[in-house]
PAGUTI-281400 format. One line per field, with one value per residue (C-alpha): residue number from 1; residue in three letters; z negated, y negated, x. Coordinates in nm, 3 decimals. Each point is the difference from the previous one (the first is absolute). Layout:
! PAGUTI-281400
pos	[NUM;...]
code	[Ala;...]
up	[Z;...]
north	[Y;...]
east	[X;...]
END
This chain:
! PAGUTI-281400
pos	[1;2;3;4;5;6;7;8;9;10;11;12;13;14;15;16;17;18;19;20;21;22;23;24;25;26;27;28;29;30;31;32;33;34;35;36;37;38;39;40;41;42;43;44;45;46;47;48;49;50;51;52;53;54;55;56;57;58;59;60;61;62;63;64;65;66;67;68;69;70;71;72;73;74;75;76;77;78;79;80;81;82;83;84;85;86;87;88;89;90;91;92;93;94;95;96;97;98;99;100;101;102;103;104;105;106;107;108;109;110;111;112;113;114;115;116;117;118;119;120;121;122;123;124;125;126;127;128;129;130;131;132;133;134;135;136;137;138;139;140;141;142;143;144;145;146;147;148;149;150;151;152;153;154;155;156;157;158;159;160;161;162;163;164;165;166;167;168;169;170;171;172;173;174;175;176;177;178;179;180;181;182;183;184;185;186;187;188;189;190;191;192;193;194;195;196;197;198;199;200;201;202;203;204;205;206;207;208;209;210;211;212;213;214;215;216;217;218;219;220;221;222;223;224;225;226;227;228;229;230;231;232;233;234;235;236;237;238;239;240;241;242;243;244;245;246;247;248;249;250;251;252;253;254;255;256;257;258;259;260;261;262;263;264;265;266;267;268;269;270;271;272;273;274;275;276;277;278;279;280;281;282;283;284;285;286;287;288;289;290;291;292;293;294;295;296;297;298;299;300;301;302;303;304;305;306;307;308;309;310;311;312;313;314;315;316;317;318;319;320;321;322;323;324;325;326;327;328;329;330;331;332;333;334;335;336;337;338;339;340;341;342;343;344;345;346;347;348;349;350;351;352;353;354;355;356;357;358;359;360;361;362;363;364;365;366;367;368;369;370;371;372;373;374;375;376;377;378;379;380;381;382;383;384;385;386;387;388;389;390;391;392;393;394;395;396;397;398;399;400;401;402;403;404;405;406;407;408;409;410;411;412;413;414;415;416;417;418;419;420;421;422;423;424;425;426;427;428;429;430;431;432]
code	[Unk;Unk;Unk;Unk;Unk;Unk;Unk;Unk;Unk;Unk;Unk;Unk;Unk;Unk;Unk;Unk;Unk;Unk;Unk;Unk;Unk;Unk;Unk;Unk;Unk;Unk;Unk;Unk;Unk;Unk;Unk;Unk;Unk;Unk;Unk;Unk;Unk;Unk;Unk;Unk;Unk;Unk;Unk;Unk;Unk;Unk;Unk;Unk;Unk;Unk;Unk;Unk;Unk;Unk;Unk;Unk;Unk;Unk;Unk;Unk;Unk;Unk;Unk;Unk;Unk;Unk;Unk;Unk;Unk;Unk;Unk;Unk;Unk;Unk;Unk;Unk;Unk;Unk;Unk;Unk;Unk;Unk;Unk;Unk;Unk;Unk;Unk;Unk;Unk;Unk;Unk;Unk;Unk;Unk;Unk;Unk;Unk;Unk;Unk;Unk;Unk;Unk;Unk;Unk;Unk;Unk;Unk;Unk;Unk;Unk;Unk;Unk;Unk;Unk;Unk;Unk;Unk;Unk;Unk;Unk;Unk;Unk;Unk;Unk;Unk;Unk;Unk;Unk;Unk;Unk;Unk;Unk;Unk;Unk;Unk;Unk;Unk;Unk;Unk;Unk;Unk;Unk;Unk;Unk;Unk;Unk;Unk;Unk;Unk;Unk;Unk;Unk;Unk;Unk;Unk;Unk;Unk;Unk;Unk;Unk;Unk;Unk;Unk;Unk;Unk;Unk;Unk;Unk;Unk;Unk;Unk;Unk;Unk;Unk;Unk;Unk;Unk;Unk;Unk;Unk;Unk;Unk;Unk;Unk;Unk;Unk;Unk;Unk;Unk;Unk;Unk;Unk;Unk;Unk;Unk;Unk;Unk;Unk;Unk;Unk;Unk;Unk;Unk;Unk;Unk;Unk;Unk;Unk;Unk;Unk;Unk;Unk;Unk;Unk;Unk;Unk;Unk;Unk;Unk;Unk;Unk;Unk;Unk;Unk;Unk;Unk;Unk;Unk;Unk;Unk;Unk;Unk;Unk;Unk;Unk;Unk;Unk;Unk;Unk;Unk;Unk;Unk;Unk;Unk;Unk;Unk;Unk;Unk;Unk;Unk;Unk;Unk;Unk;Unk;Unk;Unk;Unk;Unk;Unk;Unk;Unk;Unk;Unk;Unk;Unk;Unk;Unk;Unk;Unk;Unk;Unk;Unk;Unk;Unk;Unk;Unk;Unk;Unk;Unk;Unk;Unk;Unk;Unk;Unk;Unk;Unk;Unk;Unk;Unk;Unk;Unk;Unk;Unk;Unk;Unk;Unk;Unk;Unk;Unk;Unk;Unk;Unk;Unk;Unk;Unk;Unk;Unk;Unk;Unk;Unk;Unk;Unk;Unk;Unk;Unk;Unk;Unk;Unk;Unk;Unk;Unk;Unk;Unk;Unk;Unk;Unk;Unk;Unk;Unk;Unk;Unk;Unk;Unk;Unk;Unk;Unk;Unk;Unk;Unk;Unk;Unk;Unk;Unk;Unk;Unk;Unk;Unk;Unk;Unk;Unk;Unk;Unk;Unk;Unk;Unk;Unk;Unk;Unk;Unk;Unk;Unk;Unk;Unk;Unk;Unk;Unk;Unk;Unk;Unk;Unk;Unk;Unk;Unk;Unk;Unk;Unk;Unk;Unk;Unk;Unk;Unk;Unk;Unk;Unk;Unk;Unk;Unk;Unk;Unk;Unk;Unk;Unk;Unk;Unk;Unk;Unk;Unk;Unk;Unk;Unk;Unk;Unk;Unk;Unk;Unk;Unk;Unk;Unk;Unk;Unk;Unk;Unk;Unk;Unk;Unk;Unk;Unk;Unk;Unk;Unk;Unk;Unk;Unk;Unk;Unk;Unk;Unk;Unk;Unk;Unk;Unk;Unk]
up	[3.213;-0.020;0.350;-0.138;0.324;-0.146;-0.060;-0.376;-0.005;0.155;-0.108;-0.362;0.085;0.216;-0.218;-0.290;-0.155;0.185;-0.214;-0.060;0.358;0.146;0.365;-0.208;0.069;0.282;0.169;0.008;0.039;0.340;0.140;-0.191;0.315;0.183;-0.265;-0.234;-0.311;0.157;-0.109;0.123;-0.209;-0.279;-0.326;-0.312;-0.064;0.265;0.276;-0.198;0.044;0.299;0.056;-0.191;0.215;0.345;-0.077;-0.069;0.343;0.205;-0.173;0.144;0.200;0.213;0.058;0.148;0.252;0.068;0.121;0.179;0.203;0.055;0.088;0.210;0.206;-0.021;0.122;0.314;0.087;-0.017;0.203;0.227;0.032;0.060;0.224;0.229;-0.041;0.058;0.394;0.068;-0.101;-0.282;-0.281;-0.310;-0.295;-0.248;-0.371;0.154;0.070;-0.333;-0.168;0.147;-0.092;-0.407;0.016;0.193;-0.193;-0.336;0.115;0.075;-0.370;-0.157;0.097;0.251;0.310;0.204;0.087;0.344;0.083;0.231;0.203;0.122;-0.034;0.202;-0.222;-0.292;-0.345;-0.269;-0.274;0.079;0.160;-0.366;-0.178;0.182;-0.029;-0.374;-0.102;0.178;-0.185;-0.357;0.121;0.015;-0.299;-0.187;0.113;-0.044;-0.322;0.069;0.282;-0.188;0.131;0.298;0.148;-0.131;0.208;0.324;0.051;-0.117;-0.315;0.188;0.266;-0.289;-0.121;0.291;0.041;-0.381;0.098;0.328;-0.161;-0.309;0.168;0.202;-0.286;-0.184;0.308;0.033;-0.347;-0.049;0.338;-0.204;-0.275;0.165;0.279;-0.240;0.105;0.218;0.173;-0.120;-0.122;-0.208;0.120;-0.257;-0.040;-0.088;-0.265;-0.184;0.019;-0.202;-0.238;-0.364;-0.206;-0.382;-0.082;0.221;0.172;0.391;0.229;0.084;0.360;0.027;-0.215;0.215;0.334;-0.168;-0.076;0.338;0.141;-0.166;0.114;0.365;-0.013;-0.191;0.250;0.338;0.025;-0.180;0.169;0.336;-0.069;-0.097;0.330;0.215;-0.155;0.017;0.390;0.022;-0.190;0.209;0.302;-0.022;0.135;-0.179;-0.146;0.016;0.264;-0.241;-0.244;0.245;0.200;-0.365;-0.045;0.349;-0.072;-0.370;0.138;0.255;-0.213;-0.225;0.176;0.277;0.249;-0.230;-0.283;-0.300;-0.285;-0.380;-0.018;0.312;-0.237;-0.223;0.240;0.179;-0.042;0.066;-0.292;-0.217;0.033;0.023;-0.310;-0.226;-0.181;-0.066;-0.107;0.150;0.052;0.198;0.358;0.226;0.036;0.327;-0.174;-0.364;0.168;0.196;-0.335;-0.206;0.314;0.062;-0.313;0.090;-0.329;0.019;-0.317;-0.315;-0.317;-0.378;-0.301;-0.362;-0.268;-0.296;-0.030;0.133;0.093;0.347;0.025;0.119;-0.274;0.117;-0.243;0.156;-0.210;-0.038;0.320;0.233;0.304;0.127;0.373;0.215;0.389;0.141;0.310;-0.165;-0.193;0.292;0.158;-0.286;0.085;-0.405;0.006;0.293;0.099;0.289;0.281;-0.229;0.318;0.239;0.083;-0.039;-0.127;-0.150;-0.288;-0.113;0.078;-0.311;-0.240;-0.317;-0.042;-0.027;-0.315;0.033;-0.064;0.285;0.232;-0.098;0.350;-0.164;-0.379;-0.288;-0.340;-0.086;0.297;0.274;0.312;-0.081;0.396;0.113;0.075;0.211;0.130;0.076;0.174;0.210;0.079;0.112;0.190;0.259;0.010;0.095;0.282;0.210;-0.026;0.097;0.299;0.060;0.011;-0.069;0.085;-0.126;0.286;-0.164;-0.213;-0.086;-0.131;-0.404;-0.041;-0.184;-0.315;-0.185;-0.362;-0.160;-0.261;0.234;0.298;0.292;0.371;0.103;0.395;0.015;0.092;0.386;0.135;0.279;-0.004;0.169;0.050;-0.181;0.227;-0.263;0.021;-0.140;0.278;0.174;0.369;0.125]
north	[-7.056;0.359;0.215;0.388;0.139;0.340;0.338;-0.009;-0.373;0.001;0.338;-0.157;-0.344;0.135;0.310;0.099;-0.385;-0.094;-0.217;-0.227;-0.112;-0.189;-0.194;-0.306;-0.352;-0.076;0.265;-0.032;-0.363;0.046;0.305;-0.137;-0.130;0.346;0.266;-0.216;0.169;0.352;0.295;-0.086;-0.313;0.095;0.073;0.169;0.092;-0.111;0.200;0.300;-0.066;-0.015;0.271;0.247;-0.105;0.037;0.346;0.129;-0.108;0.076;0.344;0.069;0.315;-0.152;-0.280;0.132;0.186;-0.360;-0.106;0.277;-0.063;-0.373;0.072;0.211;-0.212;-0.353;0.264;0.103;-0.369;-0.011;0.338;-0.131;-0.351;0.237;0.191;-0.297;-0.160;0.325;0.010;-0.352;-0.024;-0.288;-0.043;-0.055;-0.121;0.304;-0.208;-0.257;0.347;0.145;-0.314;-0.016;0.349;-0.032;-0.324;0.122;0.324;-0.165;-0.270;0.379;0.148;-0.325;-0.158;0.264;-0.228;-0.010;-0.345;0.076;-0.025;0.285;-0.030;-0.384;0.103;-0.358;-0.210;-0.123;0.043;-0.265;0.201;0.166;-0.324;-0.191;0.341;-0.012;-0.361;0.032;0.276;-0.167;-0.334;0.202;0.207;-0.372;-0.091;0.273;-0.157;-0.380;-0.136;-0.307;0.167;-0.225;-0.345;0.154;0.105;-0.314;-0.185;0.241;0.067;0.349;0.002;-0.149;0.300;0.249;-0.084;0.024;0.341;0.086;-0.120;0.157;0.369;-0.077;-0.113;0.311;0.261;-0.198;-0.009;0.375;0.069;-0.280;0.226;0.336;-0.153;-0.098;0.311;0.282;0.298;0.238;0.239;0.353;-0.102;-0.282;-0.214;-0.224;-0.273;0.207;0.207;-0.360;-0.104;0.287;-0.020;-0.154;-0.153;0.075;-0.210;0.209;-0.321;0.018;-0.209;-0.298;-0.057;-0.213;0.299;0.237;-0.188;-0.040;0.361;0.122;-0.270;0.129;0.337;-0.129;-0.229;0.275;0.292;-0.193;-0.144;0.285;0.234;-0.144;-0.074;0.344;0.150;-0.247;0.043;0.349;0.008;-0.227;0.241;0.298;-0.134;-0.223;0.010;0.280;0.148;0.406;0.127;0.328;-0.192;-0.125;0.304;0.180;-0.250;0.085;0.370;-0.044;-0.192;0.201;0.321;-0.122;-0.225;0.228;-0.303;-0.129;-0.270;-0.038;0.064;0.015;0.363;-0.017;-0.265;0.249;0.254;-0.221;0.128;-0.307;-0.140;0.313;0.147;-0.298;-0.176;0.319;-0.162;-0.289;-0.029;0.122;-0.292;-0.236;-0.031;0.203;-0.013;-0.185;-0.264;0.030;0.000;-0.369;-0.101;0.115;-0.275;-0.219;-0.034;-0.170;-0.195;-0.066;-0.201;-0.056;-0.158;0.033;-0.222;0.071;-0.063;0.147;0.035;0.317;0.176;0.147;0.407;-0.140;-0.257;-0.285;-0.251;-0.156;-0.273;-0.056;-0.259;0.156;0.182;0.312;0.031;0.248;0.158;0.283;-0.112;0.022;0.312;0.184;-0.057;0.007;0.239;0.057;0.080;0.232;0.110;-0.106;0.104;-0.271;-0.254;0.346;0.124;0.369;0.232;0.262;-0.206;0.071;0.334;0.241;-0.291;-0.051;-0.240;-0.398;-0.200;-0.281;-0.230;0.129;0.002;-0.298;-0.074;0.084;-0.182;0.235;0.055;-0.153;-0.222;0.291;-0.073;0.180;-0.051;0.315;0.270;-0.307;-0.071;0.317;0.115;-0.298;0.041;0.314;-0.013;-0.261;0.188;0.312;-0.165;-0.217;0.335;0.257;-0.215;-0.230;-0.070;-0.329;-0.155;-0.365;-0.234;-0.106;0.308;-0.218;-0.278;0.012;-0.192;-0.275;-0.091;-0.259;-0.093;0.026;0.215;0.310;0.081;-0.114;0.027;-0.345;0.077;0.298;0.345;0.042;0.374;0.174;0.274;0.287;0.287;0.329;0.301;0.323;0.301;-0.162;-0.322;-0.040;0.022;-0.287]
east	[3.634;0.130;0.062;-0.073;0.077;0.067;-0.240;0.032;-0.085;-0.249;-0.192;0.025;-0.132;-0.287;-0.078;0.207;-0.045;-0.277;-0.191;0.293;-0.031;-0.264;-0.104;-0.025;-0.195;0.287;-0.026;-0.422;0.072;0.170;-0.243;-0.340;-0.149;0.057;-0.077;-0.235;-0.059;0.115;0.159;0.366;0.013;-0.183;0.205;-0.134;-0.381;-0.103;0.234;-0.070;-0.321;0.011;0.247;-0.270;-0.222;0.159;0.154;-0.358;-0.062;0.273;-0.051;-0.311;-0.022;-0.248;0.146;0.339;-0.208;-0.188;0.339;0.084;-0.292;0.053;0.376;-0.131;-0.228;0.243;0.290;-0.193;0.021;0.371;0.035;-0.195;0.148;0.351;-0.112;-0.138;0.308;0.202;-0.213;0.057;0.372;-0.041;0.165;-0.069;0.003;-0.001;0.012;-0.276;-0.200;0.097;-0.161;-0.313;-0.041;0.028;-0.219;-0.239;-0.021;0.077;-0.329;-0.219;0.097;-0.008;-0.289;-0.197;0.110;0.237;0.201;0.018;0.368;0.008;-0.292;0.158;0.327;0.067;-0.202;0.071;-0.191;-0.022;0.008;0.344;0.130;-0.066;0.117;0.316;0.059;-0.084;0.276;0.249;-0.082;-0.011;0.320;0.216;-0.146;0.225;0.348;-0.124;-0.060;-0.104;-0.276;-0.206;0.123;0.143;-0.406;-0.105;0.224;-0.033;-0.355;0.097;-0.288;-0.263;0.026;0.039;-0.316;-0.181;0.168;-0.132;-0.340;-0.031;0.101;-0.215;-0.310;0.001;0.017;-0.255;-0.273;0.068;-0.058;-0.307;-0.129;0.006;-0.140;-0.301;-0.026;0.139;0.190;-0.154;0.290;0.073;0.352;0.083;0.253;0.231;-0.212;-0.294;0.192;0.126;-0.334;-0.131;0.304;-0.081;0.234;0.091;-0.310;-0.214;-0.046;0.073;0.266;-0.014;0.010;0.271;0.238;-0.149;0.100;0.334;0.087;-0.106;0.195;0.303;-0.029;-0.048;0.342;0.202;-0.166;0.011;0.378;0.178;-0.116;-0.029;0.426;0.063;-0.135;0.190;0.313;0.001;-0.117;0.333;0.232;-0.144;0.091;0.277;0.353;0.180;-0.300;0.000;-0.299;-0.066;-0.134;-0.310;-0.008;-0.125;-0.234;-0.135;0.002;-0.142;-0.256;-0.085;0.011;-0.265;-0.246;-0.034;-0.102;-0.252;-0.057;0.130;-0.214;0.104;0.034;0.279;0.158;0.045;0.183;0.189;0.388;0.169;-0.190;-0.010;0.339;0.181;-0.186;0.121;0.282;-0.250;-0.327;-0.355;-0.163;0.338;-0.005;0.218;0.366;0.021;-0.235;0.241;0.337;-0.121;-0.179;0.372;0.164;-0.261;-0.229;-0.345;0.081;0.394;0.079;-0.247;0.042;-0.162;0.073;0.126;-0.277;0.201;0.401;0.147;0.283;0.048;0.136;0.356;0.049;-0.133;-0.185;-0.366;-0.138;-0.369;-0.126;0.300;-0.071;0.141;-0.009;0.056;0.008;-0.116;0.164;0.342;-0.049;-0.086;0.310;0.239;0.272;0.041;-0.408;-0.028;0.419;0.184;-0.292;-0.241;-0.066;-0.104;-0.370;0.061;-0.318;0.254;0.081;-0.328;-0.023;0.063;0.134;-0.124;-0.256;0.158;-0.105;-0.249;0.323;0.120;-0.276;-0.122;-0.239;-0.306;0.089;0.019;-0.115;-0.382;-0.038;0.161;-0.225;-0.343;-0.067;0.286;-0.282;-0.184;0.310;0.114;-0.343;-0.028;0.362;-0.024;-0.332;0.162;0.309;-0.128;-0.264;0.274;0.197;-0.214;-0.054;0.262;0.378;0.149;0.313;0.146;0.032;0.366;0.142;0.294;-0.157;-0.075;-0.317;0.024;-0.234;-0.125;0.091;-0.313;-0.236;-0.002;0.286;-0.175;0.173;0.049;-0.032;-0.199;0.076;-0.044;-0.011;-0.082;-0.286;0.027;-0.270;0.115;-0.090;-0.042;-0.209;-0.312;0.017;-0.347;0.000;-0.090]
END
């Protein structure tokens, strides 16, 4: 096993070279029951199948503004969720919020329903219960094996699969529903667009690969970016952390929304996300979102193996079957990556700087398989950001405390993040 933890090493394993390196059969092996026959396990013709497909749809001009609207609609829930707790002097917990929000909106695009998380926000929902319980089950199964025996033995498998079942079942009655009611609404949601989609045989998809390519997008969608907005809530307002950078936010916020909704035009014209995206690219979320994605990447360590012998930029000989591993997590805090300041949250180091390589920024992959999600990302992002702040401030309940996360696929926060709401009072408050 080879540890690449450096820009060139990794820009010419994930683009440069990029056919030499593949998921492989362990890697599906361990995540099989969560992603099925999905894009982020597939390797060869069939991912770029797949991957043709999916940036035809997440190209759509129509279907960006679909998501605006549902981002929209699942945000106002949130906001208002806040601003309840913000009267009655609750906390809460931010990430648990932040979750609920990209399933349910993820469950509105996906499948034209929502799962309901926010309007019980006290009640639990099977379907994220068994998805949870799933990716933390496939997330051991990485750093264990013999996972094999070891569920055998626990109880572990037999809990899996009803987890697998549970989430499958689901898809399949919503899709086996469309089939027989057809599509009726002015804009097509994801389902409805794979369902129309023919493959190279002009023949069309199967239900069950249907069910699991939308269930891909929902697990890579949901947790990553859920993570990214807690952690940087947390770096905004912990101990040490300077109050200009959230007092632009309020201003830039302010500036452009005017006291109303975002919308994707406003997207477009927020500065925050503009001006401070410059030295990247159009389509990556804003620097307050990048700079906790460059510390705390919603995928922190990832892994691809050798299929043909190669040599690595700094000398290093990988022999076909090896793997080459890697971590974000570590990269974005190498002082020899990023200088001295590397562990700091500071939006100036992205301010008028020349755009990082892909090796370097490695948050959202590079090369072939970079994350075809960022503009989904970025607008959902974005959309939440810009309602809690028109409206709200928030505070953590322990600024000191670093949350602590789980060792898994994605960089959960083990305990939460609890805050404090407080109403913002700017020119465009209501009375009330």
């Amino acid at each position: 096993m080879i540890q690449g933890d450096t820009p060139e090493n990794l820009e010419h394993v994930l683009k440069t070279n990029f056919w030499a390196y593949e998921k492989g059969p362990t890697f599906k092996g361990a995540l099989g029951d969560l992603f099925g026959d999905g894009i982020f396990v597939a390797d060869g013709h069939d991912w770029k199948f797949q991957r043709k497909l999916a940036s035809h749809i997440f190209n759509v001009k129509a279907f960006r503004e679909y998501t605006s609207d549902v981002f929209v609609i699942e945000g106002q829930r949130v906001v208002d969720y806040l601003t309840k707790a913000a009267d009655e002097g609750t906390v809460v917990d931010l990430h648990e919020l932040f979750l609920k929000f990209t399933l349910d909106s993820f469950g509105t695009i996906s499948f034209g329903k929502s799962f309901g998380c926010l309007e019980s926000m006290d009640e639990k929902v099977d379907f994220a219960v068994s998805f949870d319980d799933l990716t933390a089950t496939c997330s051991d199964r990485l750093l264990d094996p013999l996972w094999k025996i070891r569920e055998s033995l626990t109880g572990v498998h037999k809990k899996a699969m009803y987890d697998k079942d549970l989430i499958g079942k689901h898809a399949l009655a919503i899709i086996e529903k469309r089939r027989r009611e057809g599509y009726h609404a002015e804009k097509k949601d994801l389902l409805q667009l794979f369902m129309e989609v023919r493959d190279e045989n002009g023949q069309p998809l199967t239900d069950d690969y249907i069910a699991s390519i939308i269930l891909n997008a929902t697990i890579a969608g949901r947790d990553t970016t859920a993570q990214a907005l807690s952690w940087m809530f947390y770096l905004l307002n912990r101990d040490g952390s300077n109050p200009e950078d959230k007092t632009q936010l309020f201003e830039e916020v302010d500036n452009v929304l005017q006291g109303g909704i975002p919308s994707y035009e406003t997207y477009k014209q927020l500065k925050f996300a503009e001006a401070w995206s410059r030295a990247l690219t159009n389509n990556l979320p804003s620097i307050p979102v990048q700079l906790g994605l460059r510390l705390y990447p919603s995928v922190p360590r990832n892994m691809k193996q050798c299929v043909q012998d190669d040599v690595l930029p700094d000398g290093t000989r990988i022999y076909k079957g090896e793997w080459f591993t890697w971590s974000s997590y570590v990269m974005g805090r190498s002082e020899l990556i990023w200088g001295p300041d590397a562990k700091e949250y500071k939006p100036s180091r992205w301010i008028n700087s020349e755009k990082p390589s892909q090796g370097k920024f490695s948050s959202f992959h590079a090369g072939p398989r970079v994350c075809i999600g960022q503009q989904f990302a970025t607008i959902e992002a974005m959309t939440i950001i810009a309602m809690i702040l028109s409206k709200l401030d928030i505070t953590l309940v322990n600024p000191s405390k670093v949350p602590p996360y789980g060792v898994s696929l994605t960089m959960p926060m083990l305990e939460g993040l609890p805050v404090r709401i407080k109403r913002r009072q700017t020119s465009f408050s209501k009375e009330e």
